[in-house]
C-alpha positions in Angstrom: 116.5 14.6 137.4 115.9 15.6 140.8 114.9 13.4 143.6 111.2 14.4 144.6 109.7 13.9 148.5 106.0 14.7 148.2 104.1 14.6 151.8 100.3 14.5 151.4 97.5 14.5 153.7 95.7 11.9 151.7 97.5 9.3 149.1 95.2 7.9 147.1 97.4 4.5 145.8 94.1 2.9 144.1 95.9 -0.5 144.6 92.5 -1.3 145.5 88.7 0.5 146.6 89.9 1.3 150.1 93.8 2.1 149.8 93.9 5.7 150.8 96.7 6.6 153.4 96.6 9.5 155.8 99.7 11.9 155.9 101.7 9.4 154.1 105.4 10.7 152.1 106.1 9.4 148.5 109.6 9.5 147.2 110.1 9.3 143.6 113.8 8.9 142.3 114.6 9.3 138.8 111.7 8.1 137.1 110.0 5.7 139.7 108.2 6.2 142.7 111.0 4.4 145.1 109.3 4.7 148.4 106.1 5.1 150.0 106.1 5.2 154.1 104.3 7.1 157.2 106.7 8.8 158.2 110.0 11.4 156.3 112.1 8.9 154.2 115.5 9.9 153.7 116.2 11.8 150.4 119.3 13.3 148.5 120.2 17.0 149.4 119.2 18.1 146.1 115.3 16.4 146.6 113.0 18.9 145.3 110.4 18.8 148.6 106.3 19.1 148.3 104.7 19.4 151.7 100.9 19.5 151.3 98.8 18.3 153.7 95.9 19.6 152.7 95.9 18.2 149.4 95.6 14.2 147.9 98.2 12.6 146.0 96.8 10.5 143.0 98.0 8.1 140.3 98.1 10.3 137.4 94.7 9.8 135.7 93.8 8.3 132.5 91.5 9.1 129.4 90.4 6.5 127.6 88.2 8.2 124.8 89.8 10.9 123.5 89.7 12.7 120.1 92.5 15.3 119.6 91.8 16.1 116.7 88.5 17.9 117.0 88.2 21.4 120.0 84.3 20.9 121.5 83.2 23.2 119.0 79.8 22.8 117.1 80.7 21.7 114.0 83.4 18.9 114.4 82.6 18.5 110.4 83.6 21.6 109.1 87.0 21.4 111.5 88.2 18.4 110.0 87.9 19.9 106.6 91.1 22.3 108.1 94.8 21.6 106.8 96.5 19.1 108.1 98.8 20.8 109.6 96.6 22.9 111.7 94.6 20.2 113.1 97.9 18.9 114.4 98.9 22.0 115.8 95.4 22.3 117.5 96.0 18.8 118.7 99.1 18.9 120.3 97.5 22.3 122.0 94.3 20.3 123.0 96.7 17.5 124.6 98.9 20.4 126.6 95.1 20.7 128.2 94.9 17.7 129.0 98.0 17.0 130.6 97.5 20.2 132.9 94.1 18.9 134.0 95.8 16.0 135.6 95.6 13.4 132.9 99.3 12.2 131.9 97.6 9.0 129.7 94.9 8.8 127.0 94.2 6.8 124.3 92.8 8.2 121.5 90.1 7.1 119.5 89.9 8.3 115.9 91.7 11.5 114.3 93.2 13.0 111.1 95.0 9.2 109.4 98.8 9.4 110.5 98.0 12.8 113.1 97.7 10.4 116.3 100.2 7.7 115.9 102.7 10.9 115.1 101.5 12.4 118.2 102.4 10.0 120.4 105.4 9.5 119.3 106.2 13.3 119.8 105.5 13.4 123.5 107.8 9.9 124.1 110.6 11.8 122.6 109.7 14.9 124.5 109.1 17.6 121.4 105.8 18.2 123.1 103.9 18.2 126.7 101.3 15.7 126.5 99.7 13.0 128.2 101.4 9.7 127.4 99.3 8.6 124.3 97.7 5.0 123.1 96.9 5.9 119.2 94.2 4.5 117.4 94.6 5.7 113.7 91.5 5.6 111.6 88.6 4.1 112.7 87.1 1.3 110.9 83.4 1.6 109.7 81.2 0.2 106.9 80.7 2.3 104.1 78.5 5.7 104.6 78.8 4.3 108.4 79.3 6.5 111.2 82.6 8.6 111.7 83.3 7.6 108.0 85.0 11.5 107.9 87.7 10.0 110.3 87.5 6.2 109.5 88.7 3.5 106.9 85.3 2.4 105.2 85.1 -1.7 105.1 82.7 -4.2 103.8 83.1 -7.7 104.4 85.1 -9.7 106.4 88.2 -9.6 104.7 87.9 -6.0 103.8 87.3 -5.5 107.5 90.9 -7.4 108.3 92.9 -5.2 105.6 91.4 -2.0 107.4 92.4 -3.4 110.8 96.2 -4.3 109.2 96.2 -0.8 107.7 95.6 1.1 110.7 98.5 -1.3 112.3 100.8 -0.6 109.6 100.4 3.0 110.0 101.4 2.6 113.5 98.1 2.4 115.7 98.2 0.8 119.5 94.5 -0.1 119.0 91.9 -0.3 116.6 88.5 1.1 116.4 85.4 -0.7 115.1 82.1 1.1 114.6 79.7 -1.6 115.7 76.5 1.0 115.5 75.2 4.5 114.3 75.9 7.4 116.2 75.1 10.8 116.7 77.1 13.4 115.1 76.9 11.5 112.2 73.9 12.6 109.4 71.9 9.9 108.3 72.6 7.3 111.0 70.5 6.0 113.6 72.6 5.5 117.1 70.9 2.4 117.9 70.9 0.5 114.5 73.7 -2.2 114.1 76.2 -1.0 111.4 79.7 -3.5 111.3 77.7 -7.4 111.5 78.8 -9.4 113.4 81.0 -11.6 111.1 83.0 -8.5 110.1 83.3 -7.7 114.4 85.0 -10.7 114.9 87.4 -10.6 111.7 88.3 -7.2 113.2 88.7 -8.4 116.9 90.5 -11.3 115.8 93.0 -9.0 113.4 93.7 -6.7 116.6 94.1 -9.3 118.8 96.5 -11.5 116.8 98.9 -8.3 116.9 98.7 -7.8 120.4 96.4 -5.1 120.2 93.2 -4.0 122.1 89.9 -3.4 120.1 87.5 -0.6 121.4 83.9 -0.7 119.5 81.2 2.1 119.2 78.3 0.9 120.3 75.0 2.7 121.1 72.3 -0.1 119.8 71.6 -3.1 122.3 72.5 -5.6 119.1 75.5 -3.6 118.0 76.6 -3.9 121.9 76.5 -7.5 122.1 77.8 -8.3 119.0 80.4 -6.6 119.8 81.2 -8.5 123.5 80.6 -11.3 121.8 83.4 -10.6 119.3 85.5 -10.5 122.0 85.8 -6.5 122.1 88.0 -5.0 124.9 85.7 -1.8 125.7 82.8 -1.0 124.8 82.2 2.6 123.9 79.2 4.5 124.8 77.1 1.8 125.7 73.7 3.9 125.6 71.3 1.2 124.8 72.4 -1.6 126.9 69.8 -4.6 127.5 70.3 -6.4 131.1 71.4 -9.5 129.4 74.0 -7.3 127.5 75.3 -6.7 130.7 75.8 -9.6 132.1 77.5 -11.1 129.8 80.1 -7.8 129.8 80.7 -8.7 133.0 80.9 -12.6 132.8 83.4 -11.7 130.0 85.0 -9.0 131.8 84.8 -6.1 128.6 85.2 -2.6 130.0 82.6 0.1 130.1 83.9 3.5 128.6 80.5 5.3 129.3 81.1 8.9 128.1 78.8 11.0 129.9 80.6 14.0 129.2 79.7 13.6 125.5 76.2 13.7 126.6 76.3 16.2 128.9 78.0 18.3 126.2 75.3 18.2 123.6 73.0 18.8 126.9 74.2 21.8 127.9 74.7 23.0 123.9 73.6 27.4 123.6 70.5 27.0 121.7 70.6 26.2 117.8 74.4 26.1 118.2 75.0 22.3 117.0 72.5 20.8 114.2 69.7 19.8 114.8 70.0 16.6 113.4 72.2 16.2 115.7 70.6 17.4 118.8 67.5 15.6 118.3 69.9 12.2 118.7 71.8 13.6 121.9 69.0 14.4 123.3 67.6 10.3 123.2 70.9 9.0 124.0 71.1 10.9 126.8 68.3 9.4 129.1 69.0 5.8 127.9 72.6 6.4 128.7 72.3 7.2 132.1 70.1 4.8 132.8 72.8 1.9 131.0 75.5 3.5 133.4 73.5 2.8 136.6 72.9 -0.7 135.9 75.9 -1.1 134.8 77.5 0.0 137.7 74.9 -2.0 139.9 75.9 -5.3 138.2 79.5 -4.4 139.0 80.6 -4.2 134.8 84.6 -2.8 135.3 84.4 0.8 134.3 87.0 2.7 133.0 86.8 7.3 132.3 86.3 7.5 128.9 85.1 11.3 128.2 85.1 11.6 124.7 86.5 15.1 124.3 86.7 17.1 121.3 82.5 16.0 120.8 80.6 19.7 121.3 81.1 21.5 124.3 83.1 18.9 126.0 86.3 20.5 126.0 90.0 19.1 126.5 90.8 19.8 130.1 87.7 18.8 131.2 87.8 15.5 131.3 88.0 14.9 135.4 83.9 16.0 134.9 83.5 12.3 133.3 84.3 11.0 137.6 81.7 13.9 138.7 78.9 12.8 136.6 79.8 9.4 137.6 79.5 9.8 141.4 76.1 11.8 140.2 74.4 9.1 138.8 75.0 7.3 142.1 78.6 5.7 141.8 81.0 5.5 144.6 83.6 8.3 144.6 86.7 6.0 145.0 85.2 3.4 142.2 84.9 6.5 140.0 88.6 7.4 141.1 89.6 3.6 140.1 87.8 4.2 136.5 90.1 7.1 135.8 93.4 5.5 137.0 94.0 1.8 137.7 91.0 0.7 135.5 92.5 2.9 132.6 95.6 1.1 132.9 94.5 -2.6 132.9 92.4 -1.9 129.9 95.1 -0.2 127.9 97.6 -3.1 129.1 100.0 -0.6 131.1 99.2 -1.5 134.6 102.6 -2.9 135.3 103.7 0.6 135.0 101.2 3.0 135.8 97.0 3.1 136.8 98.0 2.8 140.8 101.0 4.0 143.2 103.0 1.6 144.2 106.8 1.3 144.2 108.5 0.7 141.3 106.0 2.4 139.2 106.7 5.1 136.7 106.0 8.4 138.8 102.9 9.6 137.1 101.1 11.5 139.9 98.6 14.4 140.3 98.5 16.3 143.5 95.1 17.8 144.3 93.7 20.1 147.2 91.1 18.6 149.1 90.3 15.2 150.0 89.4 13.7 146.7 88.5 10.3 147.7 85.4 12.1 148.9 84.9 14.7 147.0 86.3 13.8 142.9 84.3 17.1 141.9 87.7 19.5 143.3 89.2 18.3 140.1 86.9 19.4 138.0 88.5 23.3 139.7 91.7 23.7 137.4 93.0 26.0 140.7 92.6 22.8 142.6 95.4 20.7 140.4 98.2 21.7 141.9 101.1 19.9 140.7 101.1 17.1 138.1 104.5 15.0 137.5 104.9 12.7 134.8 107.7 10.2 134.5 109.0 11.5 137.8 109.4 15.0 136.2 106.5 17.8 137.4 105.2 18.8 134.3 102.6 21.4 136.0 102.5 23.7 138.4 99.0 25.8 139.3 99.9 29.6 139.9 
């Protein structure tokens, strides 16, 4: 593998909220970034050389609510009702997307049982281009519960532990609960309380014991606490979130995958395109969501990019919108930046290795025009993502 030299007007390490360096060179050898320093390191003869100094140099960015399995069509129901084998081929398609769009990590949060923990183990041995990927198998839900067409229905504690040992067994990084109803799920209400909290904790505690992070589903203020107070990694969603709720997430330190691009999605739907029982969820979720994120973010809860994608009309390749809407609703650009990379890491236990640049690291970086640490909306512009590298290899080239 080549030696890379990449010179940048802007290297955005996210070592912390301020660390952006002005035409600063990154060297990456074999499959580590080995030097970062102001002025032109020394590099083999062979060093592939990237001189941009109109562009920003990033940590490569991180999803942490993905769902390969479904494309942002409207009717995620009848696509999961496909053979198996072309939901995987769609996935591995939907994950090429990704990767292009800048994001070499993403966990994934519910698919086709067996399809994600495969996946994942496809891109580590190189068969396909994809963003590294932290598998969730099935998710776990009480019977008739929401995402019961991806999920392992449990009732009862020790039901709840067998489904969590399941899902482990069949090779998942992290496990799923579905604390609450949700929306594109018939029959549910978003903000009732579905797993109690008995059968949260048995499923935290299962996870945990394995080494494993737990991510819950939670739209309801009851479901949402019950869930922190299960001792839940992330919360998901979050739409519903009480003041108290908040404080304790961040007394507690659980992270905040707030999923505005799921919102925005079912938002922005064509007319009588997605269900209506369906819509007429979004459409209540969205307000109380946005107003959850900004106190959230106020309070100073850690925040990680979750997006989502696969929900309606919140396509793989856009996830880099999930910053934009951030920064909208009134966050800092560079603490939206930290959601999508080191927050991302530290959540999904990989920050010894990736989330910031910093030598030693693995070399996942994403080179952007623009100065992104003021403007995270140019990576929303696929034209924009110039080069991404992963693992010290570039993986992506625009044009």
């Amino acid at each position: 593998m080549p030696e890379l030299l990449i010179r940048a007007g802007h290297v955005f390490t996210a070592a912390d909220r301020d660390a952006l360096l002005q035409d600063a060179w990154v060297r990456v050898e074999d499959e580590r970034i080995a030097e970062i320093t102001s002025g032109e390191p020394r590099a083999a003869s062979g060093a592939i050389r990237i001189d941009a100094p109109d562009a920003t140099l990033l940590p490569g960015l991180i999803d942490c609510h993905v769902h390969f399995a479904i494309s942002g069509g409207p009717d995620w129901l009848a696509e999961l009702k496909e053979p198996y084998a072309t939901t995987c081929w769609r996935a591995a398609a939907h994950a090429h997307k990704t990767l292009k769009a800048g994001f070499t990590t993403v966990r994934t949060l519910g698919g086709r049982d067996g399809a994600d923990p495969a996946m994942r183990d496809a891109q580590a041995a190189g068969l396909i281009a994809a963003p590294r990927i932290v598998a969730t198998n099935l998710v776990v839900c009480m019977t008739g519960g929401h995402g019961n067409w991806l999920g392992r229905e449990a009732d009862g504690p020790d039901d709840v532990r067998r489904a969590v040992r399941e899902q482990l067994k069949a090779g998942a990084d992290c496990v799923k609960l579905i604390a609450t109803g949700g929306v594109m799920t018939p029959g549910v209400q978003p903000g009732a309380q579905q797993l109690t909290d008995e059968e949260l904790r048995a499923g935290v505690d299962e996870a945990h014991k394995a080494g494993c992070k737990a991510a819950a589903h939670a739209h309801g203020s009851d479901g949402i606490k019950a869930a922190v107070l299960a001792g839940v990694d992330s919360i998901e969603h979050g739409s519903f979130m009480t003041d108290e709720t908040i404080a304790l997430m961040k007394q507690r330190g659980t992270f905040f995958s707030v999923t505005l691009c799921s919102a925005e999605g079912f938002f922005n739907a064509p007319p009588n395109s997605v269900a209506e029982w369906a819509m007429d969820k979004a459409m209540r979720v969205r307000a109380a969501l946005d107003d959850s994120f900004r106190r959230a973010y106020q309070a100073g809860v850690r925040l990680v990019l979750g997006t989502d994608a696969g929900t309606p009309f919140n396509r793989h390749g856009d996830n880099a919108r999930e910053m934009a809407l951030m920064v909208k609703l009134g966050a800092d650009a560079r603490d939206a930046l930290r959601a999508g990379t080191r927050n991302g890491a530290e959540l999904l236990g990989k920050l010894d290795e990736l989330g910031t640049i910093e030598v030693g690291k693995l070399a996942d970086l994403v080179l952007c025009r623009g100065n992104i640490a003021d403007d995270v909306a140019r990576l929303c512009e696929p034209d924009n993502v110039r080069i991404v590298i992963q693992g010290g290899r570039i993986v992506h080239r625009a044009g």
